[in-house]
C-alpha positions as CSV (number, residue, x, y, z in Angstrom):
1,X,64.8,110.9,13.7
2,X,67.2,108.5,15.1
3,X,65.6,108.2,17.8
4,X,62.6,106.8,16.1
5,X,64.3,104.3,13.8
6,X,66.3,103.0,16.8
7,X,62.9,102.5,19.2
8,X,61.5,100.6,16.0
9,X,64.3,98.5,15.5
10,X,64.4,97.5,19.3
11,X,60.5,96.9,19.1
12,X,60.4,94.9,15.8
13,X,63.1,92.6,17.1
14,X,61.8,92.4,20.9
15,X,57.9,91.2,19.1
16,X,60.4,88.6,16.8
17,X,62.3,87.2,19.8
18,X,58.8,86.9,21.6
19,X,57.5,85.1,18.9
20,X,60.5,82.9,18.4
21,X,60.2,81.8,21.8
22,X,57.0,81.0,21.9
23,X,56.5,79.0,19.0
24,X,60.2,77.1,20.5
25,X,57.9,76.2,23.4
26,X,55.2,74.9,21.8
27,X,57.4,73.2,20.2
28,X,58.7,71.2,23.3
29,X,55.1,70.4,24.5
30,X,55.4,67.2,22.4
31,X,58.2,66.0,24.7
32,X,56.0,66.6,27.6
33,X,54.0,63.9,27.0
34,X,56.8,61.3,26.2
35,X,58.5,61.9,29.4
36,X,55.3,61.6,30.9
37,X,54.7,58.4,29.5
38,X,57.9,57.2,30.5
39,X,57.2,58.2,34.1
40,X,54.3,56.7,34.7
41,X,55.7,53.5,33.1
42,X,58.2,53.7,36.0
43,X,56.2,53.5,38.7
44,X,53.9,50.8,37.0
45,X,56.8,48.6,36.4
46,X,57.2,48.5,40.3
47,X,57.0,44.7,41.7
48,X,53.8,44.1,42.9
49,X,53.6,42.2,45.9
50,X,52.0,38.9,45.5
51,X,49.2,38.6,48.2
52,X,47.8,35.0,49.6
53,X,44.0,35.0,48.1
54,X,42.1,32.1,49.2
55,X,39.6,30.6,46.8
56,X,36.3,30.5,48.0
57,X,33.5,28.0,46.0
58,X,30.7,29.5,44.5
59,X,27.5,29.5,46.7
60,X,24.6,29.1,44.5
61,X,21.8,31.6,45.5
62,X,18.7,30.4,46.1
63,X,15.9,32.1,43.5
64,X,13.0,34.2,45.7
65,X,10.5,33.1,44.3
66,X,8.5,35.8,46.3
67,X,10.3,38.2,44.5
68,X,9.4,37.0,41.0
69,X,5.7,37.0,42.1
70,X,5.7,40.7,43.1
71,X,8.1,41.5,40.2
72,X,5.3,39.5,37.9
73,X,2.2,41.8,40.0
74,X,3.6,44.6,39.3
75,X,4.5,44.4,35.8
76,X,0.6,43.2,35.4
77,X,-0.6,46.2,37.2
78,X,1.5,48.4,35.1
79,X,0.4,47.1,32.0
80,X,-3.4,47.4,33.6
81,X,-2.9,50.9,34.4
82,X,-1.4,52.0,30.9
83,X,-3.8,50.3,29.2
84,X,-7.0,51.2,31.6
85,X,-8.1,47.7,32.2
86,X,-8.4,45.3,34.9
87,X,-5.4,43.5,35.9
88,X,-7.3,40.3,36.4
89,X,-7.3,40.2,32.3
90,X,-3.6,39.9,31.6
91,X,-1.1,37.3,32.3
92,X,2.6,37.3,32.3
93,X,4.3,34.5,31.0
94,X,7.9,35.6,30.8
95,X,10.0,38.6,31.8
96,X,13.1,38.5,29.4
97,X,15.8,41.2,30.1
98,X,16.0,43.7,26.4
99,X,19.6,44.4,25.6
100,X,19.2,47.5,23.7
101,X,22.0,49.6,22.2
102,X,22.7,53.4,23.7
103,X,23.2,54.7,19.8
């Protein structure tokens, strides 16, 4: 009977030290990420080297207006098809760029 209280002792405290040590490391994982902020400030804070960048002038591009004209015939034609009609019926006066919001 000895025996038996002696291999639950030794088992009861091995679980309790097991758990002790466990919960002592999660504890530490909230230093983890302060030393690695402080790391990674380190090597930002590095001096940068200052390169020579030449400034260029804007060149202003020249609108295609061949572009807009097949832009304009193909927005008609896809307004002909969904509607069924013949594209000769509609015009397109303006194409204005919708900012909609993704929510």
């Amino acid at each position: 009977m000895g025996a038996a209280v002696s291999n639950t002792i030794m088992g009861v405290s091995i679980v309790f030290f097991v758990l002790v040590s466990l919960s002592f490391l999660i504890y530490l994982f909230r230093f983890i990420s302060v030393i690695e902020d402080k790391l990674t400030k380190k090597k930002t804070q590095e001096p940068v080297k200052e390169e020579k960048v030449q400034e260029t002038l804007p060149v202003e591009e020249e609108t295609n207006l061949v572009d807009d004209l097949e832009l304009i015939a193909v927005i008609t034609a896809a307004i002909a098809a969904s509607e069924g009609g013949d594209p000769g019926q509609y015009i397109v006066r303006s194409i204005k760029k919708v900012h909609r919001n993704q929510w």
